[in-house]
BAMARKOL-334649 format. One record per residue (C-alpha): residue in three letters; x, y, z. Coordinates in Angstrom, 2 decimals. Example, Ala and Ser with C-alpha at 12.3 -4.5 7.8 and 13.67 -1.06 7.14 Angstrom:
BEGIN
<site 'ala', <12.30, -4.50, 7.80>>
<site 'ser', <13.67, -1.06, 7.14>>
//
This chain:
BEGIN
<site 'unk', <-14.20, 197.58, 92.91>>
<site 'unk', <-15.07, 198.92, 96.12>>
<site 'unk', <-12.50, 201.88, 97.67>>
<site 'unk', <-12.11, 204.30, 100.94>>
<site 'unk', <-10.33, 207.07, 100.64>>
<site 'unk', <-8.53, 208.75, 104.01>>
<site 'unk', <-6.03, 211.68, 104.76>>
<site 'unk', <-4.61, 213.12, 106.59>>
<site 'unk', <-3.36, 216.89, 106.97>>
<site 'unk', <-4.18, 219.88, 104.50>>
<site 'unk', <-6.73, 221.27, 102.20>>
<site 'unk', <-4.23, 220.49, 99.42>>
<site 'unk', <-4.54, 216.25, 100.94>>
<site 'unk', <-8.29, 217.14, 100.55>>
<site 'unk', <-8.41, 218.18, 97.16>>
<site 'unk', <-6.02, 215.55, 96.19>>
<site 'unk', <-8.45, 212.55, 97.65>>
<site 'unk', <-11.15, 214.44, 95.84>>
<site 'unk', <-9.49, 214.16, 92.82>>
<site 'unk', <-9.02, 210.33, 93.16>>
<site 'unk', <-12.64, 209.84, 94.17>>
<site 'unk', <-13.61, 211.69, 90.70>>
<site 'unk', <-10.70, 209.57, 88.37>>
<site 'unk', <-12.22, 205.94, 90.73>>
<site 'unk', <-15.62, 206.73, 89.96>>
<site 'unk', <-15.25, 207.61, 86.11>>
<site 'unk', <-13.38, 204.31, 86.09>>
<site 'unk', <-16.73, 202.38, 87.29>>
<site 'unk', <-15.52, 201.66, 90.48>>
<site 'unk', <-17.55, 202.64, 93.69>>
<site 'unk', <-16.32, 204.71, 96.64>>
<site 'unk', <-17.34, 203.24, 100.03>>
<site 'unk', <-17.57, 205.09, 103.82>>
<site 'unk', <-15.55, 202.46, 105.62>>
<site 'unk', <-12.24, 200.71, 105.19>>
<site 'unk', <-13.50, 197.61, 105.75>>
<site 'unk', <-15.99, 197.21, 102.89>>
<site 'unk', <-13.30, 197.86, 100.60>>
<site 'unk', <-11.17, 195.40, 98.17>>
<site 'unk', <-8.77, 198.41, 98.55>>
<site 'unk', <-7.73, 201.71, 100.55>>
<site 'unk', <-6.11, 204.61, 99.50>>
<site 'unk', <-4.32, 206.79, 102.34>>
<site 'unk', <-2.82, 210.28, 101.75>>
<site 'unk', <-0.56, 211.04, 104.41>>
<site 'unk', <1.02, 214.17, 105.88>>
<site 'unk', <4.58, 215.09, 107.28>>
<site 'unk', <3.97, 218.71, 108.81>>
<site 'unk', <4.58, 217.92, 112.13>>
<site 'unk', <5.18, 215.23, 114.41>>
<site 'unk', <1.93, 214.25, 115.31>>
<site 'unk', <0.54, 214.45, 111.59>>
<site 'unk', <3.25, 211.79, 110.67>>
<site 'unk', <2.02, 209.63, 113.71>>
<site 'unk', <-1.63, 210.07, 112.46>>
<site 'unk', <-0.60, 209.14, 108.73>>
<site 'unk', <0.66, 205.72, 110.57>>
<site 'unk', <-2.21, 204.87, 112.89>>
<site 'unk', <-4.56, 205.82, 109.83>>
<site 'unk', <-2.63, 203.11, 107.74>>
<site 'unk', <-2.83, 200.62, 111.12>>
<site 'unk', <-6.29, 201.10, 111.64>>
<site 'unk', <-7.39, 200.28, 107.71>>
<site 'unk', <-5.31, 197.07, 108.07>>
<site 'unk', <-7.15, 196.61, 111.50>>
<site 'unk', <-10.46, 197.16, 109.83>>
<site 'unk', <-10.23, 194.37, 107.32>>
<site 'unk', <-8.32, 196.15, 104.23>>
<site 'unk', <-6.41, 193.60, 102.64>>
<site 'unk', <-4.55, 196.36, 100.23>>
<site 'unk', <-3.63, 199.49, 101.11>>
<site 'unk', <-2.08, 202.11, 98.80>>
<site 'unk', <0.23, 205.07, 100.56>>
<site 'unk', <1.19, 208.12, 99.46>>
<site 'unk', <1.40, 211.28, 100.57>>
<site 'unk', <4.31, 213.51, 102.27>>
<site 'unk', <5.03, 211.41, 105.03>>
<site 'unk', <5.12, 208.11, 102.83>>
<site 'unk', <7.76, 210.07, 100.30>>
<site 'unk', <9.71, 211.14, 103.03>>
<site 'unk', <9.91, 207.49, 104.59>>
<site 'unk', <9.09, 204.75, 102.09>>
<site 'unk', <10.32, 202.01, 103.46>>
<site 'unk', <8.45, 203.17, 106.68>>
<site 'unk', <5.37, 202.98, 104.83>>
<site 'unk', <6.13, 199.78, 102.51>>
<site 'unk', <6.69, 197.82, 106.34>>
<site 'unk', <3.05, 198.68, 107.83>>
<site 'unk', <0.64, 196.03, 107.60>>
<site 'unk', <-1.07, 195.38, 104.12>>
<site 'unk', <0.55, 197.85, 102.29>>
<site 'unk', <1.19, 196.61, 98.75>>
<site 'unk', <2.06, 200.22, 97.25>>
<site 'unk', <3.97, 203.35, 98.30>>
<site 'unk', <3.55, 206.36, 95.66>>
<site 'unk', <5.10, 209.08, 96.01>>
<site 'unk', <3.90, 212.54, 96.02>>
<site 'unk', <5.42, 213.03, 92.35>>
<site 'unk', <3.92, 209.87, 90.53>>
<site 'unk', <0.23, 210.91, 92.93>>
<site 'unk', <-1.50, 212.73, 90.41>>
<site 'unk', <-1.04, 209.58, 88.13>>
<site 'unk', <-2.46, 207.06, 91.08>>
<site 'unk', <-5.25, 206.06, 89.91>>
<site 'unk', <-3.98, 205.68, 86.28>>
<site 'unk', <-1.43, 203.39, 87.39>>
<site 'unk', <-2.55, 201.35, 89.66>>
<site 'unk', <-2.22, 197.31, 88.73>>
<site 'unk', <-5.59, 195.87, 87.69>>
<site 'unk', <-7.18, 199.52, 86.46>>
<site 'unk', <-7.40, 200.70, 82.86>>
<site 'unk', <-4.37, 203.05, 82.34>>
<site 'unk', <-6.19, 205.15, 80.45>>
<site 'unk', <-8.89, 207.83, 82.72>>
<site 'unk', <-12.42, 208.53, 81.22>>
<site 'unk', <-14.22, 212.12, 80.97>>
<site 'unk', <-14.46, 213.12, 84.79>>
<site 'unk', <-17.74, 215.56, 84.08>>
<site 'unk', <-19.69, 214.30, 86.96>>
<site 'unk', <-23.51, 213.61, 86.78>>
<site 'unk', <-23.96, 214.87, 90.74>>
<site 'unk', <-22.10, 216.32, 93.59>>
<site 'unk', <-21.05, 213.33, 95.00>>
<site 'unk', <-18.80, 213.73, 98.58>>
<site 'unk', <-16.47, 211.11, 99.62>>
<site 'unk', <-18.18, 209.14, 102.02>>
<site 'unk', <-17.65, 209.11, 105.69>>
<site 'unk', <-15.50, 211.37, 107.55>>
<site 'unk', <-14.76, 213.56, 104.07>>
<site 'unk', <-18.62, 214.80, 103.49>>
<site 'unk', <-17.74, 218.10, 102.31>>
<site 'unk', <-20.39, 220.35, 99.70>>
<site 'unk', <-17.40, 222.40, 98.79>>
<site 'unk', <-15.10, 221.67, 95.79>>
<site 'unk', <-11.31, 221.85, 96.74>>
<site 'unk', <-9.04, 222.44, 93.44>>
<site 'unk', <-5.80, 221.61, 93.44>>
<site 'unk', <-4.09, 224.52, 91.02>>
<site 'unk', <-0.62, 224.61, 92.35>>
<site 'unk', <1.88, 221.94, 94.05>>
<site 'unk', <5.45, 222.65, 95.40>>
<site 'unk', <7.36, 225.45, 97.05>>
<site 'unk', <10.25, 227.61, 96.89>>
<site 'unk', <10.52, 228.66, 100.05>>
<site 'unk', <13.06, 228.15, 102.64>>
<site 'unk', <11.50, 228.47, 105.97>>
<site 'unk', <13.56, 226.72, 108.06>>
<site 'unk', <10.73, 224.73, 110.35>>
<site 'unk', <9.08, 222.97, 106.86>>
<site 'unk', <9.58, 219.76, 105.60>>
<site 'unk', <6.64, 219.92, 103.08>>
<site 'unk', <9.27, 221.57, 100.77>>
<site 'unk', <11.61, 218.40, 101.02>>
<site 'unk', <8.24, 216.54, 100.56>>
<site 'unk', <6.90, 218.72, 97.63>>
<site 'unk', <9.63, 219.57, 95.82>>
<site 'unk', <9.61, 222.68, 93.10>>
<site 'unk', <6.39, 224.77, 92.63>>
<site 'unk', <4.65, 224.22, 89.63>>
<site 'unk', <1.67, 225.85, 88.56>>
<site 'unk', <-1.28, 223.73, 86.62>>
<site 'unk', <-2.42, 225.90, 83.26>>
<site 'unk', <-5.50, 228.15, 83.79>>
<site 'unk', <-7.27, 225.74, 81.25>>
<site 'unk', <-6.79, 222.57, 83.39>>
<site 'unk', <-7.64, 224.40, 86.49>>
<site 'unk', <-11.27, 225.88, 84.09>>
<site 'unk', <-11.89, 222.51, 82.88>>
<site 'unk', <-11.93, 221.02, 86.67>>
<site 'unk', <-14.18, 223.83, 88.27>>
<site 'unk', <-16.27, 223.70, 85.38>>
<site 'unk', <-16.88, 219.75, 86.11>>
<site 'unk', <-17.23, 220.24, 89.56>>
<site 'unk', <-19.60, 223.12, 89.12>>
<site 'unk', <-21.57, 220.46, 86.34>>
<site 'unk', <-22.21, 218.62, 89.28>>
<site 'unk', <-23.76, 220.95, 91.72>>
<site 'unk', <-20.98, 222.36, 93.49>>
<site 'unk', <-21.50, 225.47, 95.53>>
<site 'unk', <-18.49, 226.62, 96.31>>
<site 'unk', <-15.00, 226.01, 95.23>>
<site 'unk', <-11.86, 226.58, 97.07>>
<site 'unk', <-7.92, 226.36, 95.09>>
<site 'unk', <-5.43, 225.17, 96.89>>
<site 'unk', <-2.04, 224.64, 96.46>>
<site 'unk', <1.09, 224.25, 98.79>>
<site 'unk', <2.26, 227.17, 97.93>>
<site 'unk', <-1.03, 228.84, 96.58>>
<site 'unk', <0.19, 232.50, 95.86>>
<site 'unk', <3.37, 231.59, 93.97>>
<site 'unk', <0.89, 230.30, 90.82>>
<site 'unk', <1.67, 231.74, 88.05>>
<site 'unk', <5.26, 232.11, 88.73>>
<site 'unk', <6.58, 229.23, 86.11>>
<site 'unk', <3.57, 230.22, 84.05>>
<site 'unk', <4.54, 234.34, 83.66>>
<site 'unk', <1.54, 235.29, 85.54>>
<site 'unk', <0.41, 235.79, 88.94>>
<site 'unk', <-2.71, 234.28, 90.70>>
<site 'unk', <-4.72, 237.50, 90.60>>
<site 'unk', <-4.79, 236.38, 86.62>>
<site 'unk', <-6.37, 232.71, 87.26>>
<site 'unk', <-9.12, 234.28, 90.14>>
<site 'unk', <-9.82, 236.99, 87.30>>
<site 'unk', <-9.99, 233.82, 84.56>>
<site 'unk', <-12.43, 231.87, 86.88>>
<site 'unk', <-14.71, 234.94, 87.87>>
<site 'unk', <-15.01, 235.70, 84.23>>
<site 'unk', <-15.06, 232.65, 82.71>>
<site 'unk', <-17.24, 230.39, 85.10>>
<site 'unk', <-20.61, 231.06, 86.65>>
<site 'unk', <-18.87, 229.88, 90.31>>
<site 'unk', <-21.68, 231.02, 93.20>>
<site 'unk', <-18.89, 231.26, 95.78>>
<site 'unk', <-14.97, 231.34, 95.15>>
<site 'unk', <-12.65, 231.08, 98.08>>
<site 'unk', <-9.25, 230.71, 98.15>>
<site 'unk', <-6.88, 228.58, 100.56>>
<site 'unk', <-3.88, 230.10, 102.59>>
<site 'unk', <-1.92, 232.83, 101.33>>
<site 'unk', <1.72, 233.56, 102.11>>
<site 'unk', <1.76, 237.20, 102.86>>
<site 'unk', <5.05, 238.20, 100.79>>
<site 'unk', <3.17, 236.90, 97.24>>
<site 'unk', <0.27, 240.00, 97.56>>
<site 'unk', <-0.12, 243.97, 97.57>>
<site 'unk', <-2.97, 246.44, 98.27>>
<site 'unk', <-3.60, 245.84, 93.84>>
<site 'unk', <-4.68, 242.33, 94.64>>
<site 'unk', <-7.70, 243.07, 96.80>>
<site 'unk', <-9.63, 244.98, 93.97>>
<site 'unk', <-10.63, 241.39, 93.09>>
<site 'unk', <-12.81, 241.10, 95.78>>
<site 'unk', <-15.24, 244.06, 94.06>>
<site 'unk', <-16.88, 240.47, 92.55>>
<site 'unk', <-19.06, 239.21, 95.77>>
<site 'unk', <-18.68, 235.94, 94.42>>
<site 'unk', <-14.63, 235.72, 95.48>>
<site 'unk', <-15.11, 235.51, 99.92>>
<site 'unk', <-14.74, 237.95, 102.12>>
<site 'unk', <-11.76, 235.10, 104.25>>
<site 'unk', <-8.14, 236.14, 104.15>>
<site 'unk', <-5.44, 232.83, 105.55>>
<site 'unk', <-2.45, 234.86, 106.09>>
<site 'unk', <-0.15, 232.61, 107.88>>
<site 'unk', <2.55, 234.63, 110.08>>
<site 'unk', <3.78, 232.21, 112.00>>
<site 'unk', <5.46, 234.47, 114.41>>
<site 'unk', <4.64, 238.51, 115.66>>
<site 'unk', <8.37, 239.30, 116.58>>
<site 'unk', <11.03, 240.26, 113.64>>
<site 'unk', <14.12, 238.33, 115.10>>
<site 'unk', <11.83, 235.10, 115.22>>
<site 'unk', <10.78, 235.43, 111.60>>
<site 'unk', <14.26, 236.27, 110.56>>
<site 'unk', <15.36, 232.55, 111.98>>
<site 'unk', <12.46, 231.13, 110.44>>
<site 'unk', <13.52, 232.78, 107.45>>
<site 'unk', <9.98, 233.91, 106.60>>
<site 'unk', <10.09, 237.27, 103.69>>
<site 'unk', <8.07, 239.36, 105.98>>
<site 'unk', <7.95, 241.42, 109.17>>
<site 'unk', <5.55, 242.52, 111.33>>
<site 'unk', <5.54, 246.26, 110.13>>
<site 'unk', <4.97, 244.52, 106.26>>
<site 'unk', <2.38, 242.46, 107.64>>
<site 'unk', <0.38, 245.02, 109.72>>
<site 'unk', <0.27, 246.98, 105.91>>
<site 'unk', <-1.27, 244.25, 104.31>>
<site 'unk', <-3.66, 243.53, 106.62>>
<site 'unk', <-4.70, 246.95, 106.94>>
<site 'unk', <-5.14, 246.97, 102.82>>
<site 'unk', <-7.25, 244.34, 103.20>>
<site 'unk', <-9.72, 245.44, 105.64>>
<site 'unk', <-10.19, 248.73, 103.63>>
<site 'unk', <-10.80, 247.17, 100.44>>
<site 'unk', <-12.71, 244.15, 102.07>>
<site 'unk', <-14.99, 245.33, 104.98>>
<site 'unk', <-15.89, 242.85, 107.76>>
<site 'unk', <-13.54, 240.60, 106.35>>
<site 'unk', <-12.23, 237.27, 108.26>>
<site 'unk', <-8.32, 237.30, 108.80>>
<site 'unk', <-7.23, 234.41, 109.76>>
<site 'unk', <-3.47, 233.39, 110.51>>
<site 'unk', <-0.86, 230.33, 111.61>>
<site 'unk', <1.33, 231.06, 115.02>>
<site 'unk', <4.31, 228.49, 115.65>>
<site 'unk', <4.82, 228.47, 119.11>>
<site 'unk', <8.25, 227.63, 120.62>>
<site 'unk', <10.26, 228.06, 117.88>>
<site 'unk', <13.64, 227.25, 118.55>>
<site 'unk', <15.67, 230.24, 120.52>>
<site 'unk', <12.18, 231.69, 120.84>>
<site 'unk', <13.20, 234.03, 124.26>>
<site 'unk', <10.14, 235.17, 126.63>>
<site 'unk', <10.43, 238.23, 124.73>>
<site 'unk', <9.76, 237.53, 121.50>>
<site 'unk', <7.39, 235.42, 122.74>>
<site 'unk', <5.69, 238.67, 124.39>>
<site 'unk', <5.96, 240.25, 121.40>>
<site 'unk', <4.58, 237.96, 119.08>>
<site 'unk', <1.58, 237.72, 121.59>>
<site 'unk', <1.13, 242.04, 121.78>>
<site 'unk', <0.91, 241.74, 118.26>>
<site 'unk', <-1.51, 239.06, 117.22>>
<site 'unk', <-4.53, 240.71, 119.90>>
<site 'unk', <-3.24, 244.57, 117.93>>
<site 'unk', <-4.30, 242.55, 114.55>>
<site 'unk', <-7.75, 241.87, 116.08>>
<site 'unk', <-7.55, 238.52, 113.83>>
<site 'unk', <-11.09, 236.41, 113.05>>
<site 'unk', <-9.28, 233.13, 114.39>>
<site 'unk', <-6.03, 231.35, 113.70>>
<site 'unk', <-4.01, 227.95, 114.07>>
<site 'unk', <-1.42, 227.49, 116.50>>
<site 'unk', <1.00, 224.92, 116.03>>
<site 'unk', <3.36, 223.67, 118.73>>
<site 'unk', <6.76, 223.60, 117.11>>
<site 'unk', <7.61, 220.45, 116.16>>
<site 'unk', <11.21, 219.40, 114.91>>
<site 'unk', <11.16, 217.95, 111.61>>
<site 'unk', <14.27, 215.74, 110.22>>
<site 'unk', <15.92, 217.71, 108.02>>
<site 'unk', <15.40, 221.08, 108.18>>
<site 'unk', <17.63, 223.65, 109.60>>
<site 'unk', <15.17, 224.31, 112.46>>
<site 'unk', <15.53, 220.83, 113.76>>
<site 'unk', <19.82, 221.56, 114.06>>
<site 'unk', <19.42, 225.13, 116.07>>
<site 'unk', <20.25, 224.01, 119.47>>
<site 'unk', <18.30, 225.79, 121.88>>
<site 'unk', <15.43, 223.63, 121.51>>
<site 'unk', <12.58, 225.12, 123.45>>
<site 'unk', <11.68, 222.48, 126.27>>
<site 'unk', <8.31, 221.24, 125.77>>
<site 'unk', <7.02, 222.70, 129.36>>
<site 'unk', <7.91, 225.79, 127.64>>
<site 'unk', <6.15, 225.46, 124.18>>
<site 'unk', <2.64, 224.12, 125.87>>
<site 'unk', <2.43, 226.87, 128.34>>
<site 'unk', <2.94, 229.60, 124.75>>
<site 'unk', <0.76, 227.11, 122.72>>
<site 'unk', <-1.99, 227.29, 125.63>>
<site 'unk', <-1.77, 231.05, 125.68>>
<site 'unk', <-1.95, 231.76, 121.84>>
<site 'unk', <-5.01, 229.29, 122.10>>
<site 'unk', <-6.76, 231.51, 124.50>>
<site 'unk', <-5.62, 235.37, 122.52>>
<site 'unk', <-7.24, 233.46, 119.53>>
<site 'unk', <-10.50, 232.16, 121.38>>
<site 'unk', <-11.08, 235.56, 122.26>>
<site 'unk', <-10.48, 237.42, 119.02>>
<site 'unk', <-12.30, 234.97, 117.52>>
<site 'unk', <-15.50, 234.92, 119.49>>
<site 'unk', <-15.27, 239.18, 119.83>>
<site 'unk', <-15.35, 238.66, 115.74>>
<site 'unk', <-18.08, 236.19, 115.41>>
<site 'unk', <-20.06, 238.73, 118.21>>
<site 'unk', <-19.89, 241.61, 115.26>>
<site 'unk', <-22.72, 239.46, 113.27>>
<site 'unk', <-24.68, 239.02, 115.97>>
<site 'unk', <-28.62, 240.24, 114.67>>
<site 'unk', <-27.49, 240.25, 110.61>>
<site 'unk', <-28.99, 237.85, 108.26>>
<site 'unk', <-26.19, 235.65, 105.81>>
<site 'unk', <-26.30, 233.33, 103.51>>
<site 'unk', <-24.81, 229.71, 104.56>>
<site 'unk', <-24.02, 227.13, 102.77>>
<site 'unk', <-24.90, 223.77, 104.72>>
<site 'unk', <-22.00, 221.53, 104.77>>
<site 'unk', <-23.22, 218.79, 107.57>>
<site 'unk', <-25.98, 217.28, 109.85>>
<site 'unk', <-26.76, 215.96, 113.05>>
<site 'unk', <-29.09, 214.01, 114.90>>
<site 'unk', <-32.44, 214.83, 114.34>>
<site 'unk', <-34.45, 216.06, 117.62>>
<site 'unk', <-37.86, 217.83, 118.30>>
<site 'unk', <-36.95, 220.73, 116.40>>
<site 'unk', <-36.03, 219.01, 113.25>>
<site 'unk', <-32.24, 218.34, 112.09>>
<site 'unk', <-29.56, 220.21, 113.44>>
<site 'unk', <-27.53, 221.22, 110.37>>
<site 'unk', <-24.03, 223.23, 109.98>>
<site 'unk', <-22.27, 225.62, 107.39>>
<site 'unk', <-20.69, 228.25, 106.61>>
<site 'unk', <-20.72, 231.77, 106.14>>
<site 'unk', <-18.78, 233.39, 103.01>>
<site 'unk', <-16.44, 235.09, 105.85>>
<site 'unk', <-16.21, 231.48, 107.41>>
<site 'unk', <-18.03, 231.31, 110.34>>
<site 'unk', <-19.40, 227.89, 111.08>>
<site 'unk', <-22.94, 228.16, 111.92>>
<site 'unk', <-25.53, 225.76, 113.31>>
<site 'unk', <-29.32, 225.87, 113.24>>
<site 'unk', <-32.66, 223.68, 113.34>>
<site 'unk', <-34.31, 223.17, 109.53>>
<site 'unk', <-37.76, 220.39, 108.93>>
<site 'unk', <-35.30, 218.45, 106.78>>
<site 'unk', <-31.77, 217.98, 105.32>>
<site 'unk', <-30.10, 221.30, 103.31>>
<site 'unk', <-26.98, 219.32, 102.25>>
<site 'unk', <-25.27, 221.35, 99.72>>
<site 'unk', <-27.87, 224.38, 100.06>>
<site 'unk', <-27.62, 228.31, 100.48>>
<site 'unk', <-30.06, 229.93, 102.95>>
<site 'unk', <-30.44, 233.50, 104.59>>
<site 'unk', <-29.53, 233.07, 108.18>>
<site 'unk', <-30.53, 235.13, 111.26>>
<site 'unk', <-27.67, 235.13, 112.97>>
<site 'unk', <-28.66, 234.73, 116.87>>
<site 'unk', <-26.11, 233.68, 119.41>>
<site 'unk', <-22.52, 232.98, 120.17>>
<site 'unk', <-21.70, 229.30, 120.02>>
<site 'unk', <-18.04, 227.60, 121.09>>
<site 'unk', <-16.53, 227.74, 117.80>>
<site 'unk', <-19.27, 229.71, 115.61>>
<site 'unk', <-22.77, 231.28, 115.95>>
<site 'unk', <-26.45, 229.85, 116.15>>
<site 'unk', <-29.01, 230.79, 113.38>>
<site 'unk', <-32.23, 231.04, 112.29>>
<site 'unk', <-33.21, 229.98, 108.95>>
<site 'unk', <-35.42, 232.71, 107.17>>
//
């Protein structure tokens, strides 16, 4: 049978459609670029915010548009509205995000029963998910309470998969030709928790047990980590790219969202980091106009995101989610309000980001090349990454998918640097 894949939303969606595309193909069955030359589409939908629950739909209208006669749903936005889902055109299952991991096992009219997924090649999903790196699901759930987050509603409990499962699945992806992997989970740094162990165990387990090139690891909630944990990085193989999500600079604001840290806690960490990783990447999340979010915390969360010099970060215009406790405060922000904060935590970030990028200006790293252009005079124009992930672009006489080179690195770009391949 012939199958697209889609998402929408996380690294933790990616890894999951991964997964599928691995469990389909071991099963015979051939995954296509397009929803309309396939007998069947899976969608994996998200919930975090407004607009990602919007997306989830017009990905699900748009399959039915293209000629897909069945669609499967799951995801975070189908388990949190099922019969939402179930009414959207050609959609003859909704799964739900605890039965997912079984999808493909249970799907009418495929054997029950999944084949060895050791993969001959490095296969990527085809069309818009063409990715060389290997995304491994090793945790699912949260604890947490934050009080803007419906992915824990979604979720549920965390839950850590054994170090063994998580081996067994880098090992196969490294059989085919991966070049880098990266574990995600939804709550990544809480692994271990269920199990008696913490995550620096299963990074230690996979540096000594694997041959992995390149190991990075997905975001990292700030509470879960100490100056201890950053000895890891003496292996060059684990990346020099830190995803601390904050979410907000000022202390009364995190105390509403009910995040477990503070500013003072985080500037620590941060500053453990750069000692014991130099030239790192820091990256972060900012919500902006959180509820009851006054100009001056506002102010404050702004002063302190430029005094953490971070390599880039996500801003995310609060959204009220059903459900949570955020959604019931009533001094809702007006939305004037929360595009004027969300433009202005755009710009502090463009800047720290490019006066980061600017640092590497003149050195020489390796990239690996995760996608091409058009070709033109000067050959294709391919892009990758960096270990401290910085997209870079540059000219090569033919196609480097899934390739390391040394890179000059020459010029500022919008959102990364130019190169020269040596």
């Amino acid at each position: 049978m012939k199958i697209f894949l889609d998402m929408v939303g996380c690294r933790l969606n990616q890894a999951e459609i991964e997964q599928m595309a691995r469990q389909f193909r071991a099963e015979g069955h051939n995954i296509v670029a397009a929803a309309g030359e396939a007998d069947f589409v899976v969608v994996n939908t998200c919930s975090v915010t407004a607009q990602a629950a919007s997306d989830s739909r017009q990905k699900i209208r748009r399959a039915a548009k293209a000629g897909a006669a069945e669609i499967i749903v799951t995801g975070c936005w189908s388990t949190l509205q099922p019969a939402q889902a179930a009414e959207l055109p050609h959609v003859i299952h909704v799964i739900s995000n605890e039965q997912k991991d079984q999808l493909v096992a249970n799907l009418p009219n495929l054997p029950g029963e999944l084949h060895d997924l050791e993969p001959i090649s490095r296969l990527p999903i085809p069309g818009l998910r063409q990715r060389t790196r290997a995304f491994i699901k090793v945790q699912d759930g949260c604890e947490n309470a934050c009080t803007f987050c419906i992915t824990t509603i979604a979720r549920g409990a965390s839950r850590s998969r054994p170090v063994e499962q998580v081996l067994t699945e880098i090992r196969a992806a490294l059989a085919g030709g991966a070049q880098e992997i990266v574990l995600t989970g939804v709550h990544l740094g809480s692994w271990g928790q269920d199990l008696n162990q913490h995550l620096r165990h299963l990074i230690a387990q996979i540096l000594m047990e694997t041959d992995v090139p390149r190991l990075r690891l997905s975001s990292l909630e700030p509470w879960d980590l100490d100056e201890d944990f950053f000895s890891l990085w003496a292996d060059a193989r684990l990346l020099p790219h830190l995803h601390l999500p904050l979410q907000a600079g000022s202390a009364t604001t995190l105390k509403r969202m009910l995040r477990k840290t503070s500013p003072e806690s985080f500037r620590q960490l941060v500053q453990a980091a750069r000692k014991a990783i130099p030239n790192a990447a820091i990256t972060t999340d900012i919500i902006a106009g959180f509820p009851a979010e006054t100009e001056a915390e506002f102010s404050e969360t702004l002063t302190f995101i430029n005094e953490m010099r971070f390599a880039g970060g996500h801003v995310f215009t609060y959204s009220a989610r059903p459900g949570t406790p955020a959604a019931r405060i009533r001094e809702q922000i007006p939305p004037e309000i929360r595009k004027r904060r969300s433009t202005m935590l755009h710009e502090a970030f463009a800047k720290m980001s490019a006066a980061y990028r600017a640092q590497f200006i003149g050195q020489n790293l390796p990239v690996l090349w995760e996608a091409s252009a058009e070709r033109n005079e000067r050959g294709w124009k391919i892009a990758g990454l960096t270990g401290n992930y910085i997209r870079v672009t540059a000219n090569a006489p033919e196609l480097r998918w899934n390739q390391i080179d040394s890179v000059r690195l020459l010029n500022l770009t919008e959102d990364g640097l130019s190169g020269e391949i040596l």
